[in-house]
N, C-alpha and C positions, 0 to 999 in steps of 0.2 A: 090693159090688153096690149100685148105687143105684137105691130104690124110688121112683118113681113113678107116681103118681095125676095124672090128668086131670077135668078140670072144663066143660064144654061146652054147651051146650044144642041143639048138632046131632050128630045120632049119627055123619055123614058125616066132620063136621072127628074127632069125637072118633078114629076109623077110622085117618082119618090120621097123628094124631098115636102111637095107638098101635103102628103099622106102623114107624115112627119109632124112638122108641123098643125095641122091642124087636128092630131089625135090629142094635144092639150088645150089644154080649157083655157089658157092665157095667153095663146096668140093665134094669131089669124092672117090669113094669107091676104097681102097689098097687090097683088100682082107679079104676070111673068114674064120676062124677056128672052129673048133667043140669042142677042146678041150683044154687046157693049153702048153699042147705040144707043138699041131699044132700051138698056137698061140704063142708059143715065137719062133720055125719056121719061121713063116708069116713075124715078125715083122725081124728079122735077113735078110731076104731077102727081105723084100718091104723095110724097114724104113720107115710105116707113121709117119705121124705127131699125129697121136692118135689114141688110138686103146679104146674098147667100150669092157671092158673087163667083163664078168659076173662071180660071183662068185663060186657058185656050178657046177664045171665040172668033168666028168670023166677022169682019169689016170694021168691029175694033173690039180687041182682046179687053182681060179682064183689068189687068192693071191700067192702064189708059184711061178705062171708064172710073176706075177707083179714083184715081188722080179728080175726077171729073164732080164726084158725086163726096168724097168724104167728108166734105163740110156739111153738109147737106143729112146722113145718115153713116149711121156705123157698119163697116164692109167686115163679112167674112169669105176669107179668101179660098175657095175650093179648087183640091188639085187631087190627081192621081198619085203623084208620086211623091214620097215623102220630104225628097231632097232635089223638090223641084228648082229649075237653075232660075222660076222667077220671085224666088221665098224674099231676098234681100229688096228687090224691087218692089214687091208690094209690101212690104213692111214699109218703106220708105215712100210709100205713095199714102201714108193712114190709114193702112186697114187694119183692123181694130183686132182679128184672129186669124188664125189662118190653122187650115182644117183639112185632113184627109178623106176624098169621098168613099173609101172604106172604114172611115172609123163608125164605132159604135154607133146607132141613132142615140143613145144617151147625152153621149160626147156629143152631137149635134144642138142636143135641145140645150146642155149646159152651156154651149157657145153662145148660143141665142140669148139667153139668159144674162150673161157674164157681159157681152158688149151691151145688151141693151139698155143694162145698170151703169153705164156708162165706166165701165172698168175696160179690161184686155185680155187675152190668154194666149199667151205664145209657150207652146212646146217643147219642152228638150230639146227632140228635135231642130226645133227651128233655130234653136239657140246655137245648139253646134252648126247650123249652116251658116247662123251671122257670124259665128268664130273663124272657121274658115276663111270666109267672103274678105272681112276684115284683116285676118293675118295677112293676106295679099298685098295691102298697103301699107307705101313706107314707110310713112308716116304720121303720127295722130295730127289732126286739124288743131292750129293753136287757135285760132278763134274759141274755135270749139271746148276746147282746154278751158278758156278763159269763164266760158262762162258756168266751169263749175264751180268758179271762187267764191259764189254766193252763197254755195251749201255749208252747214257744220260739218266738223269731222265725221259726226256720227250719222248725218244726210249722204254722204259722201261713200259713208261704211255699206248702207243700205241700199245705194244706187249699185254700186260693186255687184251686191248680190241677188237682186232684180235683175243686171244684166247676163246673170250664169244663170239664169232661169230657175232661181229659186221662188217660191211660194212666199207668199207672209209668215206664216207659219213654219217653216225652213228656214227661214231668215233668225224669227224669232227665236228659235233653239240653237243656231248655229249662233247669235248673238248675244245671247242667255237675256232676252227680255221678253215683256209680253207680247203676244199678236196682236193687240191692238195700238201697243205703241209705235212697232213695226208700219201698222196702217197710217198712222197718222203722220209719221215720218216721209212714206212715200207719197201722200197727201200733199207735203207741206214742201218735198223735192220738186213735184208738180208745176205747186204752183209759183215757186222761185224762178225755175225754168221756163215756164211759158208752154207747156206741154203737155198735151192732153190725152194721156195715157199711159202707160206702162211701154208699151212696144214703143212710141217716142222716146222715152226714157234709157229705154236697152241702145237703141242707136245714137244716141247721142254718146251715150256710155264709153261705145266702141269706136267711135267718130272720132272721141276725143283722147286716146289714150288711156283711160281709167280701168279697162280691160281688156288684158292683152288674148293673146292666142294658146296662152298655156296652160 
């Protein structure tokens, strides 16, 4: 069963979101919060397994609280606008997706799903807004550089293309191998890295010059 907590500062989205969730039979609502506070509160005493975090709240926003709680549970980051100015921000704080609150309820429930397998789903979208964010700086972090020098070439190949927001399976065909080697390769970039996720993976990516802005 997976527990989920919501985070909102309208009691109306929160309404929806928990009508959402609780129309499946494998997760179950951990509780609500109004604000950033409350929600890293919530999360201190429930420990969901994922919390539905939105980003504009009162007396402490969403990212703040993510900062606060990602070790703890996996954040989905909820916004209005697709190309919100705090997408790089809450990537960079470990939230594990980030989510339009007009996307489908499917796309909802596959989010839920997807972090709480302890994977990640980051966007097209999102991925052009880290291209962006990142073409802005001078230049790549040599630390950062440094420490891809532990991957294979072909580790190396497959981070490239995790960070242009390809799939495993896009990786797979644009690589000509199987999807499941592809798995095991971003597996195994992971865990050389020290990095717990995919979306850690893409910023790192871009942090360190391995993917530029074109």
């Amino acid at each position: 069963m997976i527990r989920v907590a919501i985070a909102d500062d309208q009691a109306m989205v929160r309404a929806g979101f928990r009508m959402i969730v609780e129309s499946q039979t494998d997760m179950r609502i951990a509780g609500e919060a109004g604000d950033g506070q409350e929600a890293i509160d919530l999360v201190n005493r429930e420990r969901p397994d994922v919390i539905l975090m939105d980003v504009r709240m009162p007396r402490l926003d969403g990212i703040a609280a993510t900062r606060q709680v990602a070790d703890i549970t996996r954040v989905v980051i909820l916004t209005t606008h697709e190309l919100d100015e705090y997408v790089v921000d809450a990537l960079a704080a470990r939230a594990s997706a980030f989510l339009l609150k007009a996307a489908p309820q499917e796309d909802l429930i596959k989010a839920i799903r997807v972090v709480a397998s302890g994977d990640a789903l980051l966007a097209p979208s999102v991925t052009r807004r880290l291209i962006q964010e990142f073409a802005k700086r001078p230049e790549p972090q040599p630390r950062k550089s440094k420490q891809l020098e532990v991957l294979t070439d072909r580790e190396r190949d497959v981070l490239r293309e995790v960070a242009r927001g390809l799939s495993n399976a896009e990786i797979a065909a644009r690589l000509h191998v199987a999807e499941t080697t592809v798995k095991t390769h971003v597996a195994h970039l992971l865990d050389k890295l020290d990095l717990r996720d995919r979306v850690q993976a893409v910023i790192l990516a871009y942090e360190a010059g391995l993917v530029g802005s074109a």
